[in-house]
C-alpha positions in Angstrom: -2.1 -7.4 12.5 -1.2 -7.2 16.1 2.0 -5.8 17.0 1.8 -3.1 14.1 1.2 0.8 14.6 -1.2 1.9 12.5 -2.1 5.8 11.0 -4.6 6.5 8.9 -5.0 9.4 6.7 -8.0 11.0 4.1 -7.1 10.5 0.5 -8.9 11.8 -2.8 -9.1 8.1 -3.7 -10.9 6.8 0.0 -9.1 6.4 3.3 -5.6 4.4 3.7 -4.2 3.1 6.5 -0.8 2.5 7.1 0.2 0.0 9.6 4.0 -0.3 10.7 6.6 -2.5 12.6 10.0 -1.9 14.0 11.2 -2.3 11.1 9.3 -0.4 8.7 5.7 -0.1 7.1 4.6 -3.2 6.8 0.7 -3.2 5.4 -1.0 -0.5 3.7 -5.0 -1.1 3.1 -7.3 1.1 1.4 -9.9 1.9 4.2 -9.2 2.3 8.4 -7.1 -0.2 10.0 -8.9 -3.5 10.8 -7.0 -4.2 14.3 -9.1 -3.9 16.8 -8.4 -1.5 19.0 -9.1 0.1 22.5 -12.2 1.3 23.2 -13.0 3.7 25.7 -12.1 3.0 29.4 -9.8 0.2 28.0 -12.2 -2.4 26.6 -11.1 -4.2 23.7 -13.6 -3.2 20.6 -14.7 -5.8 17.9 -13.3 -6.3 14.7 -15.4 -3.9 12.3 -15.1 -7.3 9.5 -15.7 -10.3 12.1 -16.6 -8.6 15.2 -14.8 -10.2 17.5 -13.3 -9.1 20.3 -9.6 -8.9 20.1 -7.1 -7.3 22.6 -4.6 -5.7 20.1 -2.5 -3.0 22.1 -0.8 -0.8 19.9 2.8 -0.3 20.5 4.3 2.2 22.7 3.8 6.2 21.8 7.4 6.8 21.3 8.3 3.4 19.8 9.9 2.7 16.4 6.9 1.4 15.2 4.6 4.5 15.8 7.2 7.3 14.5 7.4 4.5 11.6 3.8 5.0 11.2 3.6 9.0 11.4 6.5 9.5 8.8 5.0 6.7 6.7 1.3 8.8 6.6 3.3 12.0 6.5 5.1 10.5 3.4 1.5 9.3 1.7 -0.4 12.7 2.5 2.6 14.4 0.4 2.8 11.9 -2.2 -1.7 11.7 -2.8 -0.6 15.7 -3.0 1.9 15.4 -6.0 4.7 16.4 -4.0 6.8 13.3 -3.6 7.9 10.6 -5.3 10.2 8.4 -3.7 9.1 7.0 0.0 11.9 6.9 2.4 10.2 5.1 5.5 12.0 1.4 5.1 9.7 -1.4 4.2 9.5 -4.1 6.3 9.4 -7.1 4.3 8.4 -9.7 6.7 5.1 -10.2 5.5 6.0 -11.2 2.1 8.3 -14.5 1.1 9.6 -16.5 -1.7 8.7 -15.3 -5.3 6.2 -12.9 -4.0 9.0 -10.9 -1.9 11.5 -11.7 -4.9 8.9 -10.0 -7.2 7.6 -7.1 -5.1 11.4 -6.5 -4.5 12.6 -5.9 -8.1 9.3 -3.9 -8.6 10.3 -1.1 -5.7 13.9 -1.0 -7.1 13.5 -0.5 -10.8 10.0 1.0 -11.7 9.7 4.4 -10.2 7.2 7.3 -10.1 6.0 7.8 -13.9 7.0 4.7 -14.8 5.3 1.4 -15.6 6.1 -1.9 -16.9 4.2 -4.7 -18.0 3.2 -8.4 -15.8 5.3 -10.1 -18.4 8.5 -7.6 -18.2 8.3 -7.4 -14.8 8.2 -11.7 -14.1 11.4 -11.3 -17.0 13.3 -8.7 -14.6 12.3 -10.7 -11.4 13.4 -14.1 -13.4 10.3 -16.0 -12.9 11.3 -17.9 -15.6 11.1 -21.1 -14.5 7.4 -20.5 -13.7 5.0 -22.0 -16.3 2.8 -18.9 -16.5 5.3 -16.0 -15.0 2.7 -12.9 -16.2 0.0 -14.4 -14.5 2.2 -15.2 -11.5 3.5 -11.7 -11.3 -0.9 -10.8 -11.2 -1.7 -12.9 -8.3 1.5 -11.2 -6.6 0.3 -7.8 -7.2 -2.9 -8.8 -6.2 -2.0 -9.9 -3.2 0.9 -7.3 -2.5 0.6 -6.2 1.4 2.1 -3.0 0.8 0.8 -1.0 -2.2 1.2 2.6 -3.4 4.6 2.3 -1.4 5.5 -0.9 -2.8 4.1 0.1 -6.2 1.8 -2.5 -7.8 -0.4 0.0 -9.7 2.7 0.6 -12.0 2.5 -3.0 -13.7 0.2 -2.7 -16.5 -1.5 -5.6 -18.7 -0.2 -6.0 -22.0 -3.2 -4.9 -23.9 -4.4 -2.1 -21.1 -4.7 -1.1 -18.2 -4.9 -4.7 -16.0 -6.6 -5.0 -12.9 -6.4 -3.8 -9.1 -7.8 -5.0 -6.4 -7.0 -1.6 -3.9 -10.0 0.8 -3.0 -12.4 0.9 -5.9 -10.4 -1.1 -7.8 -9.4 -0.5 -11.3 -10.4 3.1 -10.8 -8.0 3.3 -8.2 -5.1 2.7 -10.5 -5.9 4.9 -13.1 -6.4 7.4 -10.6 -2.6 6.7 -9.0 -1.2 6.6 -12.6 -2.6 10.3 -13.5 -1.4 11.2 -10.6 2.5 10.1 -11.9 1.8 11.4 -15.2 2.1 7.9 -16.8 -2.1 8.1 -18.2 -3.5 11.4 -19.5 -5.6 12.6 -17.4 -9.9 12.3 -17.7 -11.8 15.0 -17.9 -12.8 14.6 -14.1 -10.0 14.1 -12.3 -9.3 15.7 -9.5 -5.7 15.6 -7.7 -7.5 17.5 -4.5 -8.7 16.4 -1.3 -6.1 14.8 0.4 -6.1 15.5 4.4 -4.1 15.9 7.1 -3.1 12.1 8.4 -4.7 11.1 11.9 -3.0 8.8 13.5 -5.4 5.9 15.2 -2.7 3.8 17.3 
């Protein structure tokens, strides 16, 4: 997303990237950053999905957007760690409207670390109502949320399990994340270590 400063950082469950605005962070993706970026001697690389070439100049060193973006991966490196629990970087909600903000929303506010809730609570608390399937509306909005871990979509659980994810290696992924919080005993080989230093890429 052009306009976005984006950091990346080494997790235990695959690398994340972080990309932020002015405002706040404002996509996380499980992998490195698909803006293109600079190449050496200031050619524009292609896209590592489409490989085009896109000019996509990353916002000024000292800019809101990049100290966004280093707090925000400082904030993730701690929290893949175990040591926080709340993020404090504001989210920028511009990339999210309508029910799916309204959802994603209610979901950052009242389910916090070690907590879950289920796709059918959570559509009750966000009064989706009106919708004529709210739990599977409240699935295609995690599926689709631009900001997880932070905004924290692997908290809403199925009713008879576990429920899907469509971050990293998937499902995997969430069970991972929910050991992590304490909310699922652990397997016998998980491992909460591994989690490097952030790099920031722009």
């Amino acid at each position: 997303m052009t306009g976005l400063s984006w950091a990346s950082l080494s997790t235990p469950v695959g690398p994340v990237s972080v990309g932020c605005s002015e405002a706040g962070v404002a996509r996380i993706r499980y992998g490195r950053p698909t803006i293109a970026t600079r190449g050496e001697r200031g050619r524009p690389r292609p896209d590592e999905h489409t490989g085009e070439l896109r000019e996509a100049v990353p916002p000024a060193e000292h800019s809101a957007a990049a100290r966004f973006a280093e707090a925000a991966s400082a904030e993730l490196v701690e929290y893949f760690r175990g040591d926080r629990q709340t993020f404090e970087v504001p989210v920028d909600w511009a990339t999210t409207a309508g029910p799916q903000r309204q959802v994603l929303m209610v979901l950052a506010e009242t389910v916090g670390y070690g907590q879950t809730i289920s796709y059918g609570a959570l559509a009750r608390r966000a009064r989706l109502s009106a919708d004529p399937a709210p739990a599977r509306a409240v699935g295609t909005i995690m599926a689709t949320n631009p900001i997880p871990v932070v905004v924290p979509c692997h908290r809403v659980l199925a009713s008879d399990g576990i429920g899907g994810y469509s971050g990293g290696s998937g499902v995997e992924v969430k069970r991972w994340l929910l050991i992590l919080e304490g909310s699922q005993p652990p397997t016998l080989d998980w491992d909460a270590r591994g989690c490097d230093q952030a790099s920031r890429s722009g």
